[in-house]
N, CA, C and O atoms as CSV, one atom per row, in Angstrom:
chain,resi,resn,atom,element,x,y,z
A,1,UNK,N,N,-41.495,-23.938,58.724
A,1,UNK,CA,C,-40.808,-22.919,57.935
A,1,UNK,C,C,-39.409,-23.422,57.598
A,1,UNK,O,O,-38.565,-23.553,58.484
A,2,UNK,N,N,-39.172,-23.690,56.379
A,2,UNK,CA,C,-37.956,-23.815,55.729
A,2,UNK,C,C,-37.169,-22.829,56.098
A,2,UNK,O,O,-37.512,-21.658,56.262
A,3,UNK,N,N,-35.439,-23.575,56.317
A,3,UNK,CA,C,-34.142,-22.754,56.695
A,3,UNK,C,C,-33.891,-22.214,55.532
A,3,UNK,O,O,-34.137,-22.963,54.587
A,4,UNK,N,N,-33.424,-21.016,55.225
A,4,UNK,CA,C,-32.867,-19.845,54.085
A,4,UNK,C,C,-31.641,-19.801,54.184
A,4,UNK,O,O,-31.229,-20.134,55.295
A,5,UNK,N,N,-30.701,-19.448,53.272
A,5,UNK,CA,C,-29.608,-18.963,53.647
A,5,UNK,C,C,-29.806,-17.187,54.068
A,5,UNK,O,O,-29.049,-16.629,54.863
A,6,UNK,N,N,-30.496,-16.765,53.648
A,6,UNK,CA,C,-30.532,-15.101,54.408
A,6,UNK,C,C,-30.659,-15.441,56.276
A,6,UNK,O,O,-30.432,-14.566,57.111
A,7,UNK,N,N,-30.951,-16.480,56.531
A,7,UNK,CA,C,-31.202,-16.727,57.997
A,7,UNK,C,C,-30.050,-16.733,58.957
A,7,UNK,O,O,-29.123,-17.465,58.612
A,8,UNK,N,N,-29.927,-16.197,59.886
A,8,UNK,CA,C,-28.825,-15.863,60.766
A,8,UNK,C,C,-28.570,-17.572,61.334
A,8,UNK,O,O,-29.277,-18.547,61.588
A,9,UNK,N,N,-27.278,-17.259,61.339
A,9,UNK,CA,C,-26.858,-18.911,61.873
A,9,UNK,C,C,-26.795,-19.008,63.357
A,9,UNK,O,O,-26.848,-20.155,63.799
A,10,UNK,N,N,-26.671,-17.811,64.412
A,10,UNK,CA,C,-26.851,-18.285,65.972
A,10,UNK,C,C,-28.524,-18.451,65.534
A,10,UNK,O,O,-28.927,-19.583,65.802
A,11,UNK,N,N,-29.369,-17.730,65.037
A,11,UNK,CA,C,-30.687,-18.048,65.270
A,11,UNK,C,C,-31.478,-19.574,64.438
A,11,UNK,O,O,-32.634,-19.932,64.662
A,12,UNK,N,N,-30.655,-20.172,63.622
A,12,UNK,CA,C,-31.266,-21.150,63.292
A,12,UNK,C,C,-30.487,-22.404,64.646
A,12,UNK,O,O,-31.261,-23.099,65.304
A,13,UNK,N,N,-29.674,-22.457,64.763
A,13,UNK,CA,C,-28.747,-23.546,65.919
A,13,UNK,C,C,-29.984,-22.860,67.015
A,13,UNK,O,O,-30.880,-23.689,67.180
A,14,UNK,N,N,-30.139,-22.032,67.504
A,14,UNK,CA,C,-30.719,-21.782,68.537
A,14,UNK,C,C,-31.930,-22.100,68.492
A,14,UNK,O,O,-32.431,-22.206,69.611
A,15,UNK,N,N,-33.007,-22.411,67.143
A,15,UNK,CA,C,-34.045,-22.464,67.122
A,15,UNK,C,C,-34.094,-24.086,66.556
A,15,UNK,O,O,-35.242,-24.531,66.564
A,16,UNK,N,N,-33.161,-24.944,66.118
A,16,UNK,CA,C,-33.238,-25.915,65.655
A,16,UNK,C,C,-31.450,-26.190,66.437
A,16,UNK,O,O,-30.521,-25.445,66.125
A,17,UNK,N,N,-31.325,-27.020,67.148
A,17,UNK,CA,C,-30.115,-27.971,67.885
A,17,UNK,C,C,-29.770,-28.857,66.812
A,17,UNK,O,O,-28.571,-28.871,66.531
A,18,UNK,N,N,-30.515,-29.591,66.152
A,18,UNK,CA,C,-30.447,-30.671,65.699
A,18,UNK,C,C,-29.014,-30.179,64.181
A,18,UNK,O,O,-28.250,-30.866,63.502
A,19,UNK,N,N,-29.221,-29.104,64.245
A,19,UNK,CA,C,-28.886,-28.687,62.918
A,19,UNK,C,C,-27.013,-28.124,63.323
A,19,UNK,O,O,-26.252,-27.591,62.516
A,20,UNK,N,N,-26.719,-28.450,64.707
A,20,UNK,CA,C,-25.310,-28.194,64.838
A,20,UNK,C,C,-24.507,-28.909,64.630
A,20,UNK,O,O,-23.303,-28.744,64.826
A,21,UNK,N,N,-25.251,-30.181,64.029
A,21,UNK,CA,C,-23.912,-31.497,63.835
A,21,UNK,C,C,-23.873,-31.601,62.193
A,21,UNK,O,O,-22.943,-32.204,61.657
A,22,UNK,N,N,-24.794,-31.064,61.506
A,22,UNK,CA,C,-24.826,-30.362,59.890
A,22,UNK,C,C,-23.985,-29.384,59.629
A,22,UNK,O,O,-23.637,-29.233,58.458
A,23,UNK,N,N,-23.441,-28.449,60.721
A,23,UNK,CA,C,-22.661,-27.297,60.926
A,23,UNK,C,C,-21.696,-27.644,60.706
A,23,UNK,O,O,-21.062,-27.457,59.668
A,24,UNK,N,N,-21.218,-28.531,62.136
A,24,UNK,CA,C,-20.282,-29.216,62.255
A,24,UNK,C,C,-19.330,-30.135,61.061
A,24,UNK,O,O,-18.182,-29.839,60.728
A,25,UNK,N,N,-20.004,-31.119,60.619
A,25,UNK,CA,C,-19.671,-31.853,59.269
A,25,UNK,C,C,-19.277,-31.135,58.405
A,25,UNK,O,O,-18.244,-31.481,57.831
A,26,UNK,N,N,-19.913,-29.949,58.017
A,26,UNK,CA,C,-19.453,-28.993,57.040
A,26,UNK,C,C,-18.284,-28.204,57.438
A,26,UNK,O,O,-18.081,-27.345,56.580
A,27,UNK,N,N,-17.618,-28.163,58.185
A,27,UNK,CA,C,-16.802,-27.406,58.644
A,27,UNK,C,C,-16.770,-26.372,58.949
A,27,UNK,O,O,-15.724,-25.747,58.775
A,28,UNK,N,N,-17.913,-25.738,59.541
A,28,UNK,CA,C,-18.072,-24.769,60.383
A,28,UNK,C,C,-18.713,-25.160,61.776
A,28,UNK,O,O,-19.708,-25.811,62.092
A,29,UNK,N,N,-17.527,-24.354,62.618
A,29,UNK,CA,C,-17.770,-24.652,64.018
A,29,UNK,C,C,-18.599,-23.345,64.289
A,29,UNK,O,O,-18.139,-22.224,64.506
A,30,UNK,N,N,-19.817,-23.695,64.236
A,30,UNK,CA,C,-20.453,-22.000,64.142
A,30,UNK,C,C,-20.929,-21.637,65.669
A,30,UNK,O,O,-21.123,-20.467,66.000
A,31,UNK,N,N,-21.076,-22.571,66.436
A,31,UNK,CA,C,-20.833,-22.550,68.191
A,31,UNK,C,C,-19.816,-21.777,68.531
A,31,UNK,O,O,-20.109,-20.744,69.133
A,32,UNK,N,N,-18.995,-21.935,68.369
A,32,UNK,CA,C,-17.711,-21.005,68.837
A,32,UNK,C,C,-17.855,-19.847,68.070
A,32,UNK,O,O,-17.436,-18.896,68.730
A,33,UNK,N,N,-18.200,-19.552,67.131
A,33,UNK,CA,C,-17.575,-18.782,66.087
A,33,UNK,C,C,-18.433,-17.362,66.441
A,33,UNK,O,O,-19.651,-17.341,66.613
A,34,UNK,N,N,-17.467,-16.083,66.521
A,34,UNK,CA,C,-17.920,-14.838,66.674
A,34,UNK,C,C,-18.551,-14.198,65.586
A,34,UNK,O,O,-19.210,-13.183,65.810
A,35,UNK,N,N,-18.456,-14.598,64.551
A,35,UNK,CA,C,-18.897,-14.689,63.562
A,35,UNK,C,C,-20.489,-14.863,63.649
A,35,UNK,O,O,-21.353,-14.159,63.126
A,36,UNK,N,N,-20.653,-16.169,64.577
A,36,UNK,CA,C,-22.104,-16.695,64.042
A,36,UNK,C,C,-23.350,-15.794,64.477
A,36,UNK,O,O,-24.531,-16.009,64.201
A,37,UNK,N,N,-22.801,-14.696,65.248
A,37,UNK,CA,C,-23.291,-13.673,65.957
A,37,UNK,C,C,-24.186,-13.007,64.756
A,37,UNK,O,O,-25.353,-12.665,64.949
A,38,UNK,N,N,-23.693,-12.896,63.822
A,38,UNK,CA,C,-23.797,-11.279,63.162
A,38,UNK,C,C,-23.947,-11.990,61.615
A,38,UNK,O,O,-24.324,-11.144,60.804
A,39,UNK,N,N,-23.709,-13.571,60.906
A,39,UNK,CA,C,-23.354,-13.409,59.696
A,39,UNK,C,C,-24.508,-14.270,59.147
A,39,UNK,O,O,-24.781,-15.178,59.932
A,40,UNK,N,N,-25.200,-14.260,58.135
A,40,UNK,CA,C,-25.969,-15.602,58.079
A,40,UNK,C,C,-25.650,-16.518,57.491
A,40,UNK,O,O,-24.444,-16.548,57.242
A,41,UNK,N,N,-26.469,-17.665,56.989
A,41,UNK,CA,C,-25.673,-18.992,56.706
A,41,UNK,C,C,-25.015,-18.686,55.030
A,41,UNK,O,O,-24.170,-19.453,54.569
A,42,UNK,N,N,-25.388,-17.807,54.449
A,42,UNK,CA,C,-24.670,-17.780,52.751
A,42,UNK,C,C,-23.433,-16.804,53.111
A,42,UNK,O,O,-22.708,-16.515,52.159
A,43,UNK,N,N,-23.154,-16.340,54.196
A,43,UNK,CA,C,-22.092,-15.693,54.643
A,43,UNK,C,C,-20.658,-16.431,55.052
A,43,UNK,O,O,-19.507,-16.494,54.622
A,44,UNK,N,N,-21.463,-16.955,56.170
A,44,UNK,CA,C,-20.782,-18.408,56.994
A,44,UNK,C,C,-20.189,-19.418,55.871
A,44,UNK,O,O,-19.032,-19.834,55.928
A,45,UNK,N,N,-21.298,-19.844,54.621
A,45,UNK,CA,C,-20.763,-20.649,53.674
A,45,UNK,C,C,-19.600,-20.139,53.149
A,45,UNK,O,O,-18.486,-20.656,53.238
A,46,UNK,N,N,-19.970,-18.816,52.443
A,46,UNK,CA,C,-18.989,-18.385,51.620
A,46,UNK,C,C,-17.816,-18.292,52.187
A,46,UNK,O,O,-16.827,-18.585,51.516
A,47,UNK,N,N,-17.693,-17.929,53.338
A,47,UNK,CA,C,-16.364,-17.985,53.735
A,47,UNK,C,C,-15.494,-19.068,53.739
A,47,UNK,O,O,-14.282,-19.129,53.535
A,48,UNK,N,N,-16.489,-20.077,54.061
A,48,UNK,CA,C,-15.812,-21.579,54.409
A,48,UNK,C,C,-15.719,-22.042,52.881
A,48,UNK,O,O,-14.791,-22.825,52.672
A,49,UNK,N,N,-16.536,-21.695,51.729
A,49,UNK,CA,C,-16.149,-21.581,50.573
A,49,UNK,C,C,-16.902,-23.506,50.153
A,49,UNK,O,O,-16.535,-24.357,49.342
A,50,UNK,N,N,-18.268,-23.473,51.392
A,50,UNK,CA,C,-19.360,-24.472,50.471
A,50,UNK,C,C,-19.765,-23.935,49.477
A,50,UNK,O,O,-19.716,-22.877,48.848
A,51,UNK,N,N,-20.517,-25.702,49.477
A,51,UNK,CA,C,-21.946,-25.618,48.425
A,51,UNK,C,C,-23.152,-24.807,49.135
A,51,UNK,O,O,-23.893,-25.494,49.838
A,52,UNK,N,N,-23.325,-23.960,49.072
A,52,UNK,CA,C,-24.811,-23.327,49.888
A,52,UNK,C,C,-26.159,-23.756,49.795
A,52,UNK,O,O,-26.971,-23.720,50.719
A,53,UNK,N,N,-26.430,-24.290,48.281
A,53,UNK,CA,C,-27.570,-25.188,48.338
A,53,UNK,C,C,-27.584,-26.299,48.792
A,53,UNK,O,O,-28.660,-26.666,49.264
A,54,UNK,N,N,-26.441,-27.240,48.829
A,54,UNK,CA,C,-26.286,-28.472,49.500
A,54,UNK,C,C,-25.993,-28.156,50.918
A,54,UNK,O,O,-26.245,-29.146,51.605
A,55,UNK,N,N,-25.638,-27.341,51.494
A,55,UNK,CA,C,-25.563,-26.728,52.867
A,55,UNK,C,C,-27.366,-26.514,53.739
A,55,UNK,O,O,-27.934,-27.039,54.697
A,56,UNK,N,N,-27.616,-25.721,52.977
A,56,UNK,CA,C,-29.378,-25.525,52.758
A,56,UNK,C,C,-29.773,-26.897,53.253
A,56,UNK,O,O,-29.871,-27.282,54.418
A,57,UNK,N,N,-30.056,-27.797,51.707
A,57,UNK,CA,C,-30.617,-28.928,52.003
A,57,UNK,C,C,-30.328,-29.882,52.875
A,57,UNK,O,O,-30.961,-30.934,52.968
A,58,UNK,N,N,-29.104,-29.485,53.738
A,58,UNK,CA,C,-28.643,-30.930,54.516
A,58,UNK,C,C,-29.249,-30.301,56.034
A,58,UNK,O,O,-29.643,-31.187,56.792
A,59,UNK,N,N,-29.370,-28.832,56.576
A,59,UNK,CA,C,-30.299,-28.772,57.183
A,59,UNK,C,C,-31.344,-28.737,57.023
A,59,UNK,O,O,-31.839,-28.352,58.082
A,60,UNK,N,N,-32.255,-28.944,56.153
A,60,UNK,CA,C,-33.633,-28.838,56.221
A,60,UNK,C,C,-33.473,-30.020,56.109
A,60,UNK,O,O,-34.412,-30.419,56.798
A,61,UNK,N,N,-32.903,-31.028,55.695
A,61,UNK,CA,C,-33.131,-32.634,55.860
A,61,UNK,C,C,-33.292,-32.942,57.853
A,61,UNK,O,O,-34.047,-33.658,58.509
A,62,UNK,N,N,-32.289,-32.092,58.196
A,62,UNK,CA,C,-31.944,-32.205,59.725
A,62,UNK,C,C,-32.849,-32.232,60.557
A,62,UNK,O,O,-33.122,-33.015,61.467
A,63,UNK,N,N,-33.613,-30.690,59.929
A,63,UNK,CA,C,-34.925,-30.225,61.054
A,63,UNK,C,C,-35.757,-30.975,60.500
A,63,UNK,O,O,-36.797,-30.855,61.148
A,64,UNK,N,N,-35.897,-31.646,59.717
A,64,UNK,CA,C,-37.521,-32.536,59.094
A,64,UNK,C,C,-37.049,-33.561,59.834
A,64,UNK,O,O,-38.220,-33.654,60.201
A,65,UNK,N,N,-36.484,-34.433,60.424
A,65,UNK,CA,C,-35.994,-36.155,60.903
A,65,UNK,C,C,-36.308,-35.761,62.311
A,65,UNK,O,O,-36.168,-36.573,63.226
């Protein structure tokens, strides 16, 4: 199952690890972040003010390797 941006960001890190150093690079520390509780990843983006489709695709590149 492909990552969404409607998908909550503690539940994709929690269900895919691999995908916290994609987080990371992008500049969201979404481990720490109280935020990552409650917001999902087109939330998380927007704030940080990515690309959301290139955000998208660089985890689903993550969880496929």
């Amino acid at each position: 199952m492909p990552i969404t941006k409607e998908m909550g960001i503690l539940e994709v890190v929690q269900n895919h690890p691999e995908t916290i150093e994609v987080f990371a690079n992008s500049g969201m520390g979404c481990i720490g972040c109280a935020a990552a509780h409650f917001e999902n990843i087109e939330q998380g983006a927007l704030a940080h003010g990515l690309d959301i489709d290139a955000l998208i695709d660089n985890l689903n590149k993550a969880v496929a390797s």
